[in-house]
N, C-alpha and C positions, 0 to 999 in steps of 0.2 A: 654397831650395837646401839650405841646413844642415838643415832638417827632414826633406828627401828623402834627404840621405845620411844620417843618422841612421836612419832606417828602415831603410835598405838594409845599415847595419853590422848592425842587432837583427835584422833577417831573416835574414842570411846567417850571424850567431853561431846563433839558432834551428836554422835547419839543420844547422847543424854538432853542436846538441844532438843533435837527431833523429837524427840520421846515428849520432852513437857512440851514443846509446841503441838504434838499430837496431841496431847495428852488435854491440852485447852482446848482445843478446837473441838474434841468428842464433849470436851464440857459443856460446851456451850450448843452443840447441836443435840446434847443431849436435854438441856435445860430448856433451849427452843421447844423441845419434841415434845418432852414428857408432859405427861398430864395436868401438872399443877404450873406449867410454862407461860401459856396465854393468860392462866389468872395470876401471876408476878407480874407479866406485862401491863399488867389490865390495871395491878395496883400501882406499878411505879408510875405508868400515866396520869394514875388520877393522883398521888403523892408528888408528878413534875407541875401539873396545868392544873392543880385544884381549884384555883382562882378562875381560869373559864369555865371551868365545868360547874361553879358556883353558880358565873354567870349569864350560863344559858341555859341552867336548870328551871328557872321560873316561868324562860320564854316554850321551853320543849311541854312543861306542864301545863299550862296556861294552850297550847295549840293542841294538844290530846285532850284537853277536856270540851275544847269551844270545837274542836275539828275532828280527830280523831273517831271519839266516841260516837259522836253519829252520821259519820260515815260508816262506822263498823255495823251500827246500827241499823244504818239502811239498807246495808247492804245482807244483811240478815232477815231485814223484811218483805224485800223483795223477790225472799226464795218460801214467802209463807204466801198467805190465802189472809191478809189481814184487813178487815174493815171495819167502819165505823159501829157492827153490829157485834163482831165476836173477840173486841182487844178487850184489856182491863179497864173498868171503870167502876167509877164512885156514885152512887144516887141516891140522896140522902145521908142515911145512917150505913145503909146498905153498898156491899163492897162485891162487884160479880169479876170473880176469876176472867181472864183470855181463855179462849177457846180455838182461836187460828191454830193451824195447823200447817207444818212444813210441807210446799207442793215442790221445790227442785227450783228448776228451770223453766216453768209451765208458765208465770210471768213474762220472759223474755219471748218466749216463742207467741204467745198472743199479741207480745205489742208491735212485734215484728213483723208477725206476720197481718197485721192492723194497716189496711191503706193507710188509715189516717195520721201513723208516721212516718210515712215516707211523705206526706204534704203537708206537714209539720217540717221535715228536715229540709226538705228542698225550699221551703220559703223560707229558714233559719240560715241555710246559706244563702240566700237570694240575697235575702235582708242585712246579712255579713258584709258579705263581699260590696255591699253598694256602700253599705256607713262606713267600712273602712279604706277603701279606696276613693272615696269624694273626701273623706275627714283628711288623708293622707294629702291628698293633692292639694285640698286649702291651705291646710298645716302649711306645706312646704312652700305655695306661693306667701303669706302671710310672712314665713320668715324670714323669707328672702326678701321682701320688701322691708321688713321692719329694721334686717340686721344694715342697713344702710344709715349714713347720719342724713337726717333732717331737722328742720324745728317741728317740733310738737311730737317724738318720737316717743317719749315717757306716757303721754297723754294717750296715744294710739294703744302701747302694749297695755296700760293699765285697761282700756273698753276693753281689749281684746281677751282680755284676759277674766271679763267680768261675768262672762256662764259658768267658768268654772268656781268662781265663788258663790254664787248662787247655789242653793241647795236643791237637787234633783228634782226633787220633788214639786218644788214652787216653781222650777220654771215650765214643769210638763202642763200643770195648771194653768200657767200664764199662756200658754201655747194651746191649750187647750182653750181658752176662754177667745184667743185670736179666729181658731177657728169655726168657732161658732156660725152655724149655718145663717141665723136669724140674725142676730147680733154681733157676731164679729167685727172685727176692726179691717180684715183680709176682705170680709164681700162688701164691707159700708166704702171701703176704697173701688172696689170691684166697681161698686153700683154708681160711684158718682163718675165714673169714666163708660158708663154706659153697658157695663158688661153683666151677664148675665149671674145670678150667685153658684158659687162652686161647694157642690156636697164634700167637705172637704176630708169630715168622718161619716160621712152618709153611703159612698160608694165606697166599695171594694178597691179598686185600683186607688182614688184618690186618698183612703185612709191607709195605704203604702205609704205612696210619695211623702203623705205627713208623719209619719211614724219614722220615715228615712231621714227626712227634715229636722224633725224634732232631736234626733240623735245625733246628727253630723254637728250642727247649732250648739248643743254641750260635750264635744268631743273638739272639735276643731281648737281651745284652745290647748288644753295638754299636748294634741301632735304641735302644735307651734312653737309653744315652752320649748321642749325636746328637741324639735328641730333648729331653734332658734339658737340652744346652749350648743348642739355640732356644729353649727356654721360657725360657730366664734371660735371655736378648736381649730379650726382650719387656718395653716398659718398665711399671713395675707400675702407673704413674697413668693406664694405658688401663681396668685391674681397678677401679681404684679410681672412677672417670666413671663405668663403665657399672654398678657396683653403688650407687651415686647415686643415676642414673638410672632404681633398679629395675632393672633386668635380671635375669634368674634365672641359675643357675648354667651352665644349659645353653645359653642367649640369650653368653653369656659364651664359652665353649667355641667355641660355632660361630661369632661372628661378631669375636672377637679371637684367640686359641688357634690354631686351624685356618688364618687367611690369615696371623697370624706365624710359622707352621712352613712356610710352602709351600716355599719354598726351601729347607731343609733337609728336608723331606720328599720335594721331586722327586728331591735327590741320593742320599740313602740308599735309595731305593727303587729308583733306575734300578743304584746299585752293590749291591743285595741281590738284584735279578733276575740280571746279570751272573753274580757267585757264584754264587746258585744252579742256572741253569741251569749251571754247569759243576763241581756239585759233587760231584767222583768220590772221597772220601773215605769219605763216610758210605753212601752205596751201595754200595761196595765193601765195605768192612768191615763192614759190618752184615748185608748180605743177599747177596752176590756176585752183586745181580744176579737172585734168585730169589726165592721158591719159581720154580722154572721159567725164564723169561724176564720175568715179572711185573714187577717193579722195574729192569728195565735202562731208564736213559736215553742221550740220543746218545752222551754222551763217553765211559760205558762200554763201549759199544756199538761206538766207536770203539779202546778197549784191547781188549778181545776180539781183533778183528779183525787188530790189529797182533801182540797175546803168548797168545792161549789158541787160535785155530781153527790147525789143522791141513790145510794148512802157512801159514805168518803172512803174512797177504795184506796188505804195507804198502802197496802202491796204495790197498787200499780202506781201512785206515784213515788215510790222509791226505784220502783224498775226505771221508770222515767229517766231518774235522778240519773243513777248510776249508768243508765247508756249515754247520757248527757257526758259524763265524768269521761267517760272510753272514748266518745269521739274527740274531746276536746287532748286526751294523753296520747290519742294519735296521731293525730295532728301536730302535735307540739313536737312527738317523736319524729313526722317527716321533717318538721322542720327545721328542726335541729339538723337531721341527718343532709339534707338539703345546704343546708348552712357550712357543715362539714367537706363537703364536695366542693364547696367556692375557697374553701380554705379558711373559713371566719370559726373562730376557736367559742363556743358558746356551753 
C-alpha cells in the first residue's frame, strides 16, 4: 500500500513536471507566434544592441539619401517619357509643372532593342576584360618582385605607388597632353628615332589601346598594394619545404603563390571589374568618347544621353543607368556563385 501511494505521489509530481514544462514550451511558441512576438523581439534587440544601432544609424541614413533615393528615382524615370522638354522647371518668376507621363517598359525595349547597345556592351566588356587582366598581371608581377629584400625597395613601392596618389583626373590630362599628335612627348621621342607620328586619339583602334593604357597606368598600383599585403600572409616555411623538396621556381609560384592569393585575388578582381566597367573618367577626358563614337562605353553613353543629345532624354539615360546596375548584379551574382563552386566562402 505505502509502495502504491508512493508511486502515485512520483506520477502525479511527474505530471505536474510535464504539465509546466508543457506548459512553457506552449508559452513561449505561443509568444514566438502571436502577433505582438516579432515586435518584443524587435524591441528586446534594439533594448540589447542599442549602441550599434545608434551606430550604424547615421551611416544607413547618410547612404539612402546619397544612394538610395536616386536610385529609387531613376528607376521610376526610366519607366516615364521624361525630357529636357516636359520635367518641372523654373524660368524666371515663372514655375511649369512636369508633364512626362508613365510609358511602362517601352524605355527598355527601345534601348534594347537599339544596335547601338549591343556595341556599347561589347566594347564595355572588350575594354573590361583587357584593363583588368593586364592591371592583374602587372599587379602580380610588381608584387612579386617587390615583396623580395633588396636595397632601394622603400624607394621602388613609394614610385609604384605614385598614380594612385595622383588625382584621376590630373593624370588623364597629363596623359592626354603626352598624347598629343603635334606636340606630345610620345611622337617628339617617335620622331627623333626616325619614326613616323602615331594618331594616338586620332584613330579608332589607337585611341583603344590609349584609353587601355591610360587605365591599366592608374590601376596597376591598388592590384599591387593587394597583391603585395597576400603575398606577405603567406607563411614563408611553405617557400622554404618546397625548395627542400626541389621544387623549381615556377612549381613554387603555381602550386603556393597562386592558391595563397586566391582570396585576395577573387576580391580585387571582382572590385577592378566593378570600377572599370564604370569608369567615366578616363573616357571622357581622354577621348570624349571618340574618334567618332569608337571609345564610348555604357555609362558614357549613359551621360550623353542625360547632358549632350538634344533635347536631354533623362528617361533614356536612366534606362541606361539601371541596365548598367543589372548587368553588373549579375555578374557579381555569377561570381559569387562561381566562387561558391571552388569552395571560397564570399
Amino acid at each position: 500500500m505505502a509502495a502504491h501511494t508512493s508511486q502515485s505521489v512520483a506520477k502525479a509530481a511527474g505530471d505536474g513536471v510535464g504539465d509546466d514544462t508543457a506548459a512553457r514550451g506552449r508559452s513561449r511558441w505561443t509568444d514566438s507566434k502571436a502577433p505582438g512576438g516579432t515586435k518584443g523581439g524587435l524591441r528586446r534587440a534594439l533594448a540589447t544592441h542599442w549602441y550599434a544601432w545608434t551606430m550604424i544609424a547615421p551611416v544607413v541614413l547618410v547612404l539612402g539619401v546619397i544612394i538610395g533615393w536616386p536610385l529609387v528615382r531613376g528607376i521610376y524615370l526610366s519607366l516615364t517619357d521624361a525630357n529636357e522638354r516636359n520635367v518641372s522647371r523654373t524660368i524666371g518668376a515663372r514655375h511649369i509643372e512636369a508633364t512626362y507621363e508613365f510609358v511602362g517598359l517601352d524605355n527598355y525595349v527601345d534601348v534594347l532593342s537599339d544596335p547601338v547597345f549591343l556595341q556599347r556592351l561589347v566594347w564595355t566588356v572588350m575594354w573590361t576584360v583587357a584593363c583588368v587582366s593586364i592591371t592583374f598581371t602587372l599587379g602580380l608581377v610588381l608584387a612579386n618582385m617587390l615583396n623580395r629584400d633588396f636595397k632601394g625597395r622603400a624607394a621602388y613601392r613609394m614610385a609604384l605607388i605614385l598614380p594612385w596618389a595622383v588625382p584621376g583626373f590630373v593624370s588623364v590630362f597629363a596623359w592626354r597632353f603626352l598624347f598629343n599628335r603635334d606636340n606630345g612627348i610620345l611622337n617628339k621621342l617617335l620622331d627623333g628615332g626616325g619614326i613616323a607620328a602615331v594618331p594616338w586619339l586620332d584613330d579608332p583602334t589607337w585611341a583603344k589601346f590609349s584609353v587601355v593604357a591610360v587605365n591599366v597606368w592608374l590601376g596597376v598600383p591598388f592590384m599591387m598594394v593587394a597583391l603585395l599585403g597576400g603575398l606577405q600572409s603567406i607563411p614563408g616555411e611553405l617557400y622554404e619545404a618546397a625548395e627542400m623538396d626541389g621544387a623549381s621556381a615556377w612549381q613554387r609560384f603555381r602550386h603556393i603563390t597562386l592558391p595563397g592569393l586566391r582570396a585576395v585575388s577573387m576580391t580585387v578582381i571582382l572590385l577592378s571589374t566593378i570600377w572599370t566597367f564604370n569608369m567615366f573618367p578616363v573616357i571622357f577626358l581622354l577621348t570624349r568618347g571618340g574618334p567618332g563614337d569608337s571609345t564610348e562605353i555604357l555609362v558614357t553613353q549613359a551621360f550623353r544621353e542625360a547632358f549632350v543629345s538634344s533635347p536631354r532624354d533623362f528617361a533614356g539615360s536612366a534606362t541606361w543607368g539601371v541596365l548598367i546596375l543589372a548587368l553588373l548584379m549579375i555578374f557579381a551574382l555569377v561570381y559569387r556563385r562561381s566562387l561558391r563552386k571552388q569552395g571560397e566562402v564570399w
